[in-house]
Each structure stands twice: as structure tokens, then as C-alpha cells.
C-alpha positions as CSV (number, residue, x, y, z in Angstrom):
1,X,33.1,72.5,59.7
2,X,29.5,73.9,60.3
3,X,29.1,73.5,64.0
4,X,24.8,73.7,63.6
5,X,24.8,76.1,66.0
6,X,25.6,73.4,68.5
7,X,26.4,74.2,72.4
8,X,30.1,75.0,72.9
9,X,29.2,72.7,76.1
10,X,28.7,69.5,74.3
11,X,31.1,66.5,74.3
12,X,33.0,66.1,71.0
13,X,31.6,62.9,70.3
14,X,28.2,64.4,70.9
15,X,28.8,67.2,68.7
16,X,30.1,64.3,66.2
17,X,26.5,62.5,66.4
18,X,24.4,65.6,66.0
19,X,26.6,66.7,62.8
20,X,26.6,62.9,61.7
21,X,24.2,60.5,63.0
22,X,20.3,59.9,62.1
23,X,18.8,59.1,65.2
24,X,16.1,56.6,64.5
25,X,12.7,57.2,65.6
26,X,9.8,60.3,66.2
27,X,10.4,61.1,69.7
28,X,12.7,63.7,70.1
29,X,13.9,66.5,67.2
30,X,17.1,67.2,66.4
31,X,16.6,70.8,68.1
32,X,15.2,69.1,71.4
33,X,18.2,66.2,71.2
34,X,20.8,68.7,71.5
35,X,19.6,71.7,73.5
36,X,19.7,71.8,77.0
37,X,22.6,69.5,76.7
38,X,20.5,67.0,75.4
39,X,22.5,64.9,73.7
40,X,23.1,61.1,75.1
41,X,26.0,59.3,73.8
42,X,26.6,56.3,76.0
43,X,30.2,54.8,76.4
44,X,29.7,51.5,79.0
45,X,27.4,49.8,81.0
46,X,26.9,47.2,84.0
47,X,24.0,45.7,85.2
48,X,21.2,48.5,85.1
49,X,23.3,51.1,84.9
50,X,24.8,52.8,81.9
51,X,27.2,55.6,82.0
52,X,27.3,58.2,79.1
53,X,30.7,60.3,77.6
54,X,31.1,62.2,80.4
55,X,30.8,59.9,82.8
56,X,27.1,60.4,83.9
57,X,25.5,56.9,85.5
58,X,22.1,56.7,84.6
59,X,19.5,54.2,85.8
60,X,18.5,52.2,82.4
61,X,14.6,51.9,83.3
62,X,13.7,51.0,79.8
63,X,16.0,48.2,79.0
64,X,17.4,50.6,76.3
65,X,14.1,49.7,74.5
66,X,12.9,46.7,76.3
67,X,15.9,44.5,75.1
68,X,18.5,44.6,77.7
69,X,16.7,41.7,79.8
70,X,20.3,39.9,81.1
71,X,21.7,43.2,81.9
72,X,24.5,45.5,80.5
73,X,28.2,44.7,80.5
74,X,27.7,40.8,80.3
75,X,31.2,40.0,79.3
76,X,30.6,36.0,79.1
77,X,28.3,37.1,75.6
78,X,31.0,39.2,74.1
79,X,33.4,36.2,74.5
80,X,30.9,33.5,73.3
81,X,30.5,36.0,70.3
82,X,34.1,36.5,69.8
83,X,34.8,32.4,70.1
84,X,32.0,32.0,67.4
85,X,33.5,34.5,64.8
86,X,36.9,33.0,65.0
87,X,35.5,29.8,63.6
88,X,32.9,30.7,61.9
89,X,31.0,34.0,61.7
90,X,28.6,33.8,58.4
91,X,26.9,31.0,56.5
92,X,24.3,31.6,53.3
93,X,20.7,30.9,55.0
94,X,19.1,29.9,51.9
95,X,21.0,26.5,51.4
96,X,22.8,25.5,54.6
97,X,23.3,26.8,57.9
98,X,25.6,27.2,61.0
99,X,26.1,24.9,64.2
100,X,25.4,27.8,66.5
101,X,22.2,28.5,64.3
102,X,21.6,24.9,64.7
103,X,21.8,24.8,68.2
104,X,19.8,27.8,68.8
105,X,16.9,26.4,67.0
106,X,16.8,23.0,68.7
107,X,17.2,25.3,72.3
108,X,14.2,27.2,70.6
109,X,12.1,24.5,70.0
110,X,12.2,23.2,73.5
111,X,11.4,26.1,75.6
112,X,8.4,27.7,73.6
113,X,4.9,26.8,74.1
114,X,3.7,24.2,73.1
115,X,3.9,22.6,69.6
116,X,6.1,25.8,68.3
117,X,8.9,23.9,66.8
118,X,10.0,25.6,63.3
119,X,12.2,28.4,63.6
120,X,12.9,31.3,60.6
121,X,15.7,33.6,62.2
122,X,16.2,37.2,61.3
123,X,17.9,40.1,62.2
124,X,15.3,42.0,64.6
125,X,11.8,42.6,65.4
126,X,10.2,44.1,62.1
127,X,12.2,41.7,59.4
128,X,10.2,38.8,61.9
129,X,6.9,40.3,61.9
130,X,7.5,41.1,57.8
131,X,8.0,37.7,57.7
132,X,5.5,36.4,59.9
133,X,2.8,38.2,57.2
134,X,4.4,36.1,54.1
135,X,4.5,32.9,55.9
136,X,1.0,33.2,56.8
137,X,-0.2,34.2,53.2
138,X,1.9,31.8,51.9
139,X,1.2,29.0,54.0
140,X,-3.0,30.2,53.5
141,X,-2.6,30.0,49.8
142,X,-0.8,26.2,49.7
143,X,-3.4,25.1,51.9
144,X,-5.8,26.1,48.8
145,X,-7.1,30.0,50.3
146,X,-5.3,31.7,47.3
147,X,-7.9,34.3,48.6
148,X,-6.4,34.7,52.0
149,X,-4.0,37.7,52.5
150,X,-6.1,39.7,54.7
151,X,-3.9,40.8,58.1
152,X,-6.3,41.9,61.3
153,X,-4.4,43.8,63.9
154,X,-5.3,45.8,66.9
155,X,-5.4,49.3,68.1
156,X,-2.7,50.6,69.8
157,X,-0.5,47.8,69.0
158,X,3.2,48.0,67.5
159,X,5.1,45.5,65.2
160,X,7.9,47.6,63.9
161,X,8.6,49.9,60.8
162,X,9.4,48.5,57.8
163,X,6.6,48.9,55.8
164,X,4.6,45.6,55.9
165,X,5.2,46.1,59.7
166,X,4.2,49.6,60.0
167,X,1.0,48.6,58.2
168,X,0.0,46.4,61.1
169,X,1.7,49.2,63.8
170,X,-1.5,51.9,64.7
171,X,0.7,55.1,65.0
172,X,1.5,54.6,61.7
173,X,1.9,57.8,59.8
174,X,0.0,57.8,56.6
175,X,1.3,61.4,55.5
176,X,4.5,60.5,55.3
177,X,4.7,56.6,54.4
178,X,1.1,55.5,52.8
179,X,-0.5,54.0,51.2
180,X,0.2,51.1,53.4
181,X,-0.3,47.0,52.9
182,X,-3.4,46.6,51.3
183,X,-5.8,44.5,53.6
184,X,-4.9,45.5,56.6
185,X,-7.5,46.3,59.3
186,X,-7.7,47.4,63.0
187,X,-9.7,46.2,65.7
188,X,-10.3,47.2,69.7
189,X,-7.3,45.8,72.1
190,X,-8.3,45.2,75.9
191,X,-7.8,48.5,78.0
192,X,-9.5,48.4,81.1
193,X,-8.6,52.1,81.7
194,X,-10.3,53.6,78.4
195,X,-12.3,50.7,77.6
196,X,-13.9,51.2,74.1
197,X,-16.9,49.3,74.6
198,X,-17.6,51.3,78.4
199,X,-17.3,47.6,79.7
200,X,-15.1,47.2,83.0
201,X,-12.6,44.3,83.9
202,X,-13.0,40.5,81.9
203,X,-16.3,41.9,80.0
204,X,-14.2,44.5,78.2
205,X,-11.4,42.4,77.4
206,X,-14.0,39.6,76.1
207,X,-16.0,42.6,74.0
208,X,-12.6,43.0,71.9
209,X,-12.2,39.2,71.4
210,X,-15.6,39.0,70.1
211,X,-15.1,41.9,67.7
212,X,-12.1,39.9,66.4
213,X,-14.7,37.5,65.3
214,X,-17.3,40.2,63.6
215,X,-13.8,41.7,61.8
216,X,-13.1,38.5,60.3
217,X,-16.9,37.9,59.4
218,X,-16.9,41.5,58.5
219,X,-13.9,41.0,55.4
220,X,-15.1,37.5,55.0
221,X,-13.6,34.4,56.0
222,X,-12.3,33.3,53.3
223,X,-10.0,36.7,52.7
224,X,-8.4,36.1,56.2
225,X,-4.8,35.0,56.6
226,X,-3.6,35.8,60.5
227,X,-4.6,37.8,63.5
228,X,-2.0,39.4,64.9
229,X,-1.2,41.0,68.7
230,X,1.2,41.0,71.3
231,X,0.0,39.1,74.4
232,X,0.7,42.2,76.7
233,X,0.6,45.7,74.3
234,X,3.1,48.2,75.8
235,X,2.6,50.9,73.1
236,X,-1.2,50.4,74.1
237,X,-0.1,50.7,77.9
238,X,0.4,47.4,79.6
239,X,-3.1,46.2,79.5
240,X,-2.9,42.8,81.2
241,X,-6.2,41.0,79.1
242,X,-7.8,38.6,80.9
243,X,-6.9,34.8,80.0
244,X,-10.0,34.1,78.8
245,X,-9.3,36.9,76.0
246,X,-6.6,35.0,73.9
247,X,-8.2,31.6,74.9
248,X,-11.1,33.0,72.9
249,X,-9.0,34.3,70.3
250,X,-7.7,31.0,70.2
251,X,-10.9,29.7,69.4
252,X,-12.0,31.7,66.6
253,X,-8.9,31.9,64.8
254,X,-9.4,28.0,64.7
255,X,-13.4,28.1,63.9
256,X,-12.8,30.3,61.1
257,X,-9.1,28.6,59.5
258,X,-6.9,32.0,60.7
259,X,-3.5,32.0,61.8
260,X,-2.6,33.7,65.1
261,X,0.5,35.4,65.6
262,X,1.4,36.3,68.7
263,X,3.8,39.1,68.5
264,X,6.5,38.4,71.4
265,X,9.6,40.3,70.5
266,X,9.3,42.7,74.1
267,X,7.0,40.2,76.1
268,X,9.4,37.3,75.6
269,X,12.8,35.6,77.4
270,X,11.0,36.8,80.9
271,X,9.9,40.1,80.3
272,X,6.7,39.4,81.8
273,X,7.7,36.8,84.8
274,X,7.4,34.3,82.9
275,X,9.8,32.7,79.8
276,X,7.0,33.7,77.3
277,X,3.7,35.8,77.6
278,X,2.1,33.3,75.9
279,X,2.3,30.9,79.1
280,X,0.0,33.6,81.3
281,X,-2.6,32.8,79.1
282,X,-2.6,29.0,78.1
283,X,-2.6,29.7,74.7
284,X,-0.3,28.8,71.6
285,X,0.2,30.8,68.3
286,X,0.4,29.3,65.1
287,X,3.6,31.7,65.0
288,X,5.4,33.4,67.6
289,X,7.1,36.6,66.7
290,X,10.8,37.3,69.0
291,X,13.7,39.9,68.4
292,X,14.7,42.2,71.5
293,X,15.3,40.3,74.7
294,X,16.4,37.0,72.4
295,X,20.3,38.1,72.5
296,X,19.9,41.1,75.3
297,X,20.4,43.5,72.6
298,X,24.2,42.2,72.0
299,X,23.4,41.3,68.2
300,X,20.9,41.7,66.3
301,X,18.5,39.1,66.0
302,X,14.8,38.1,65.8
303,X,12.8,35.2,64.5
304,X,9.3,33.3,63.7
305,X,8.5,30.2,65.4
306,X,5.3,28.1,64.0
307,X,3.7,24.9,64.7
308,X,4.4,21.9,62.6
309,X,1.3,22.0,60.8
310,X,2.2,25.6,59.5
311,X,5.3,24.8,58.1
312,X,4.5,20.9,56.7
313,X,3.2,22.7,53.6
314,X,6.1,24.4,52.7
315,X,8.0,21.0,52.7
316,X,6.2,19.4,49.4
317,X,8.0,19.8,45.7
318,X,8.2,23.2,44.4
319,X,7.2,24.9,47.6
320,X,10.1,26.6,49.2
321,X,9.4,29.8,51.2
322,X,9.6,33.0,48.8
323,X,11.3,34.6,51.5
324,X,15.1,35.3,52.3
325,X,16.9,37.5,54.6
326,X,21.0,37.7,54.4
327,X,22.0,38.0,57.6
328,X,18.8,35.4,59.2
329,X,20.7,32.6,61.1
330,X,24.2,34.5,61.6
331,X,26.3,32.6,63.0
332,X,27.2,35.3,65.7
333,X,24.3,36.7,66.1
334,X,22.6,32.9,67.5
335,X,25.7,32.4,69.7
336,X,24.9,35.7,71.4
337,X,21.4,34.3,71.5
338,X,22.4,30.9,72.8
339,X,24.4,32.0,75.5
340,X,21.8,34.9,76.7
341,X,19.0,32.1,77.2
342,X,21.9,29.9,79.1
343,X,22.2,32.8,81.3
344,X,18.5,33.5,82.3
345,X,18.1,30.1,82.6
346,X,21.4,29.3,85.0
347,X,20.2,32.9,86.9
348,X,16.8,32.1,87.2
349,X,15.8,35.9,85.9
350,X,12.5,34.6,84.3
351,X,11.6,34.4,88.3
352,X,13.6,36.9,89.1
353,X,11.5,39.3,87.0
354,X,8.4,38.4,89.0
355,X,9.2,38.9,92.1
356,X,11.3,42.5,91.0
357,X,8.1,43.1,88.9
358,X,5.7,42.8,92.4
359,X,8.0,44.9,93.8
360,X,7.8,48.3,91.3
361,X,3.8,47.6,91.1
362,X,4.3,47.9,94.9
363,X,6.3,50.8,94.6
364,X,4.5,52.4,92.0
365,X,1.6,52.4,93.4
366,X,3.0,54.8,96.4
367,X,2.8,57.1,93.5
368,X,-1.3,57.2,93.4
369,X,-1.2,59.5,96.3
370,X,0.0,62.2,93.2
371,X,-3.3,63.9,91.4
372,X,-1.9,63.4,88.2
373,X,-1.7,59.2,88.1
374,X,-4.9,57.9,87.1
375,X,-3.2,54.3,86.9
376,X,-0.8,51.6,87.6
377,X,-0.8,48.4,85.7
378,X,2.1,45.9,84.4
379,X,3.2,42.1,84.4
380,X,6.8,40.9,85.3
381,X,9.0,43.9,84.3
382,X,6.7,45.7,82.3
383,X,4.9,48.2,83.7
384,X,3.0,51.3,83.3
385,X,2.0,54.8,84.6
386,X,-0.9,56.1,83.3
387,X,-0.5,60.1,83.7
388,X,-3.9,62.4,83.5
389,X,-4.8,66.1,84.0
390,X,-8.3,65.2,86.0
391,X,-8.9,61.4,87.4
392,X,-12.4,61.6,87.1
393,X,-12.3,61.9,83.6
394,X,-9.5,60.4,83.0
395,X,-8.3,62.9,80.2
396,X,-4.4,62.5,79.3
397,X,-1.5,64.9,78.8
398,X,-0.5,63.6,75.2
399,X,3.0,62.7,74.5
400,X,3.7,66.6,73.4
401,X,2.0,68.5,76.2
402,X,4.7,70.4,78.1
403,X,4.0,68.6,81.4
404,X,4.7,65.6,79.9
405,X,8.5,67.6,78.5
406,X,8.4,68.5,81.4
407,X,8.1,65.3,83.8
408,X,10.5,63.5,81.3
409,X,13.2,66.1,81.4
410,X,12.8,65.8,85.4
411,X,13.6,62.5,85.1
412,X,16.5,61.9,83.0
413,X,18.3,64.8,85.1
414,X,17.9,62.6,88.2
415,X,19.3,59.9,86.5
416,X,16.7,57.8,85.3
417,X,16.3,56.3,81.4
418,X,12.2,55.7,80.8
419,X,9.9,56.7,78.4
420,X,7.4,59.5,79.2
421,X,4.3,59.6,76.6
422,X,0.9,59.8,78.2
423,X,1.5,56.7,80.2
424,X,5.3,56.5,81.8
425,X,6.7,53.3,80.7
426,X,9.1,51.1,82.8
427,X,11.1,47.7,81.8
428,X,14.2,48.0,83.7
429,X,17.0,44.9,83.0
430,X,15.7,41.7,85.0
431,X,19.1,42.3,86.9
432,X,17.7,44.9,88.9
433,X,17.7,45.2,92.5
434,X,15.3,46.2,95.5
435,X,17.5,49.2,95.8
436,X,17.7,50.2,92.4
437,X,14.2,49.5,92.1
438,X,13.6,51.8,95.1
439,X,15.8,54.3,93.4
440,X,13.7,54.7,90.7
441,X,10.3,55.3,92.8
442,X,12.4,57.8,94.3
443,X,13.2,59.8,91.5
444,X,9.6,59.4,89.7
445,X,8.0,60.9,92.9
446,X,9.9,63.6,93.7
447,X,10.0,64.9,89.6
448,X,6.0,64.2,89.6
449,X,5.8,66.7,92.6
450,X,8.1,68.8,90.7
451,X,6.4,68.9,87.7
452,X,2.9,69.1,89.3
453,X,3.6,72.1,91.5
454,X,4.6,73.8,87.9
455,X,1.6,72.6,86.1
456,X,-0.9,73.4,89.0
457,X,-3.3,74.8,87.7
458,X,-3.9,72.8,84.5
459,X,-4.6,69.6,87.4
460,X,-8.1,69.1,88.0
């Protein structure tokens, strides 16, 4: 068989995934995943720390991709999963339903916000924001807005990549995958860092919550279905708005008969120090997007939650949802979820994830003493570094420069799983300790000097 011109130094099981796997997503190429030795084919984990083919123990400082909140290795999942498929493992969603399905809506219902009390379960993040947009036109339209199908999103944000989804997403690639959704338009989300209004702190944040409003007068009204946004963007860079940014939100979604959706599927189950972003800000959604940290990543899973008053208008004659997933409310899937949620509760990681998440900030910002970070900024376990050629003008690196290669390659040979774009991204499992924690600064610092010592004179 046609080796690709693979390294003769690569695993077999490596060598297996470069010949036969399609690695999802844009950030590395197939060139860059296997030279070098490249390749990452993990085989266990505990805790934070995962260990690949060959026996290398990394630091997961990602969460895998922000899902791994309960921590790796949780055996006490695998068997509620296991007990759950022995009785039963799948039930039709359109016409019945499962206990654990059951159970894991009623356990929904009583820990979000609020008045969020109907739950649609799917299998991830981007089949619940795809469904999040038909609820919402469809729930516009029985209300008597046959005219309301109009989505506004926000710069910088990310829902996922199925098509409806990617429409919403702003790194969407047009080349490739346009045209996208029809009605679908962009507005400014809070950065305090690269503010697009030149407005510092609170007055930034409240700029972008009144251009919401001028969007939605802008397409009219009466063509507006939902508003859409996570309540802390990490694709945009941990911004942490002000509260009095979604309380306004709030308000003109209500003045002006538009849905908000808050998009939770990384900020929820504790992410941020608390069980729910939403709670930071003393607002509630008309829908609440989840997926991610809902099972820990053990199954896949995701869902919508809405208000009563969204879904009493699906219950009249002739007005079921034109929607249906196969595998929304598996039976497996919401025991994994049900017994993930008994363990953050019972291990108190929702507080657990504040107190570790002071503790990076703390860390990370030792790390200001380096010329090249401009910024530090996160909530709970979800944190950011924001990585610039010159502070004063705050210009980036860009995901592709090769300090930022560089700086990430640095990084994973030390040990360390992260995400190095122009802003270094952190989310470690809400298991993690002082010492891991400290372990992490560690290795950050002393591949920033690295890295900076190479790019020297590129640093303003």
C-alpha cells in the first residue's frame, strides 16, 4: 500500500489515520499533521491528562475542544452508559421516548435559568443551533410573523458547521460552501481589546447592544426571527461583556417581538464558574443552545431549551415541529448526560472551576512581563491570551504567521494540548489542579521566551 510518503518514524496506527482518516476541521494540513511527527493518535486518558500511542502524557488544556469539563477516564459514565444499552439503547424521537431521555429533561428543566423548561435533544452542537433557527421561524410564523425568518448574529462568533450553522458562524468560508442561509446578518460583539466603536470598557460593550437594535430596525422588525450569541465568545477571544450588555439585549429582543438565543454549548455545565453563563448576566433566553460539556464528550449529544411561551404554540392541532433528528433523545447518549451533571453536581466542579479559573488568570498574567502578550482575559475555565507583534498597536500575529507555528509547536512538545491562533486559548477539564495548573504557566512561558528570542526582531 502507498505509504504517502509518510515518516518511517510514525506509529502504525498513525500511519493508519493519515492513509485513512479525514480529520475534521481547517487547522492543520495533512502535510503539517504528519511531518515532524505530527500526528496525535490518543489511546487513554485520566483526569487532565491524556496519553497518546506511544505513550506520551500530554496536559489536555483545551478540554479536547472545550467538552471534557468532568475530566478524562470517568469510568462511573462508561458503566451508566453500558447499564443503559443493556436495557434499552434507542427509541424513535418522533413518537415516544426513553426513561433516561425522560429523566434528563426533567433534570434539565430544573437547573437552567429561569423559565427554560422545554427540551429538543440532538446529537451535538450544530444539529442544536440548526434547530434552534427552525424553532424560532417556526414558532415566529404560528404566532402570525409569516414574515419573520431573518437570523442576526455577531462578529466573531461560532455556532458550528452544518450549513444553517455556518451561516450564523463569521469564519465562514464563502469560497468553498456559499451561498449561505439567506437572511443572515452580522453585527459588532463586545471586545474591549479591539473595540469596534474606539469605546473602552461598559461603553463598548453597550455600543454593540445598541447596534443590535439599529440591525433589527435596519432589516425591519417585522422580518426578525432571533438574535443569536454566546454569552462569553471564545472564537472572538473571551470577551467577558458587561452585564448590562445582554440585560439590554434582553430588552430589545422583547421591545421589538425577537427571540434570543443564547448559544451555550462551550459556556455551559460550569465552563465559566458558574452552571450556565447565562447566570453571570441575569438574563434568560427564549432558547438556550448546549452540546459539549452536556455528557463530557462521552456521547454525543446537544439540545435546545426554550421557555414555555415558545413552545405553547407548537402544542395546538396541526402544529407539530417540522423538525426531526434520528438519534435526538438516545437513550445512551442522555444517560451519559445524566450521570455527567450528577457528577459536577456531587463534585461541586461548577465552584471548582472558579476558584481554578482565578488561579490561571493569576498565573497568566505572570506572562505580561513577555513583549509579545498584549492581553489576558477569561471567566471560570475559559481563558485567553491575546498574542501581538507591538503592544502599542496592538497588531496580531494571525493564526498562520510562523511565530504563531512556531509558539504552538513549542507547546505541544512540552506537553501541553491548547489552541494557538492569534489569541492562545485555554479550557482545561474543571478537574484540574494548582499543580497542573502551574504546569501549564510553566510551559507557556518558557516556549513564549523561546519563540520570542527566534522572532526578535519582528517584536516591536
Amino acid at each position: 500500500m502507498d505509504d504517502f510518503n509518510l515518516p518511517g518514524t510514525l506509529h502504525d496506527l498513525e500511519k493508519t489515520a493519515a492513509r485513512h482518516l479525514w480529520f475534521h476541521g481547517p487547522e492543520e494540513s495533512w502535510e503539517e499533521l504528519t511531518e515532524h511527527e505530527g500526528m496525535r493518535v490518543f489511546a487513554r486518558g485520566e483526569g487532565s491528562t491524556i496519553w497518546d500511542v506511544r505513550g506520551r502524557a500530554y496536559l489536555d488544556g483545551l478540554s479536547g475542544l472545550f467538552v471534557v469539563n468532568a475530566g478524562h477516564g470517568r469510568r462511573e459514565i462508561g458503566e451508566a452508559m453500558a447499564e443503559q444499552a443493556g436495557r434499552i439503547a434507542y427509541s424513535a424521537a418522533s413518537t415516544c421516548s426513553n426513561d433516561a431521555a425522560v429523566r434528563l429533561a426533567g433534570k434539565l428543566s430544573g437547573i437552567t435559568p429561569g423559565d427554560l423548561s422545554r427540551v429538543f435533544l440532538v446529537s451535538g452542537g450544530s444539529e442544536a443551533v440548526e434547530s434552534a433557527i427552525k424553532i424560532a421561524r417556526q414558532a415566529q410564523a404560528m404566532r402570525g410573523f409569516q414574515g419573520r425568518h431573518k437570523i442576526i448574529a455577531r462578529r466573531g462568533s461560532y455556532h458550528g458547521m452544518t450549513l444553517g450553522a455556518m451561516s450564523l458562524t463569521a469564519a465562514r468560508v464563502e469560497k468553498f460552501h456559499g451561498p449561505f442561509m439567506y437572511g443572515v446578518s452580522h453585527v459588532p460583539s463586545p471586545n474591549r481589546y479591539h473595540n469596534d466603536f474606539g469605546l473602552a470598557g461598559e461603553d463598548g460593550d453597550l455600543m454593540c447592544a445598541r447596534y443590535v437594535e439599529q440591525e433589527i430596525i435596519h432589516q425591519g422588525p417585522e422580518t426578525v426571527a432571533a438574535v443569536i450569541g454566546e454569552p462569553v465568545s471564545v472564537s472572538n477571544g473571551n470577551h467577558v461583556p458587561s452585564p448590562r450588555y445582554w440585560q439590554m439585549l434582553r430588552d430589545i429582543c422583547d421591545r421589538y417581538g425577537v427571540f434570543l438565543i443564547m448559544d451555550e454549548a462551550i459556556n455551559g455545565f460550569g465552563r465559566t464558574g458558574k452552571m450556565f453563563a447565562a447566570e453571570h448576566f441575569g438574563v434568560v433566553p427564549d432558547m438556550m443552545v448546549i452540546a459539549k460539556g452536556f455528557s463530557s464528550g462521552y456521547a454525543p449529544i446537544g439540545g435546545v431549551i426554550v421557555r414555555g411561551e415558545v413552545f405553547e404554540g407548537f402544542t395546538g392541532d396541526g402544529k407539530p415541529i417540522e423538525h426531526l433528528l434520528t438519534f435526538g433523545g438516545h437513550a445512551v447518549a442522555s444517560a451519559a448526560a445524566l450521570r455527567n451533571i450528577q457528577i459536577i453536581e456531587d463534585e461541586d466542579l461548577v465552584e471548582r472551576s472558579a476558584r481554578s479559573g482565578a488561579y490561571l488568570m493569576e498565573g497568566l498574567h505572570t506572562l505580561e512581563s513577555h513583549p509579545t502578550v498584549g492581553d489576558v482575559r477569561g471567566i471560570g475555565l475559559m481563558c485567553s491570551v491575546e498574542l501581538v507583534k507591538n503592544r502599542e498597536t496592538r497588531e496580531s500575529w494571525g493564526w498562520t504567521h510562523a511565530f504563531t507555528k512556531d509558539l504552538a509547536e513549542r507547546i505541544r512538545d512540552r506537553g501541553l494540548l491548547t489552541r494557538v491562533w492569534g489569541v492562545l486559548h485555554l479550557g482545561p477539564p474543571l478537574v484540574i489542579t494548582r499543580d497542573e495548573i502551574d504546569s501549564i504557566i510553566g510551559i507557556i512561558g518558557e516556549s513564549l521566551t523561546e519563540t520570542e528570542n527566534r522572532f526578535a526582531s519582528e517584536i516591536a
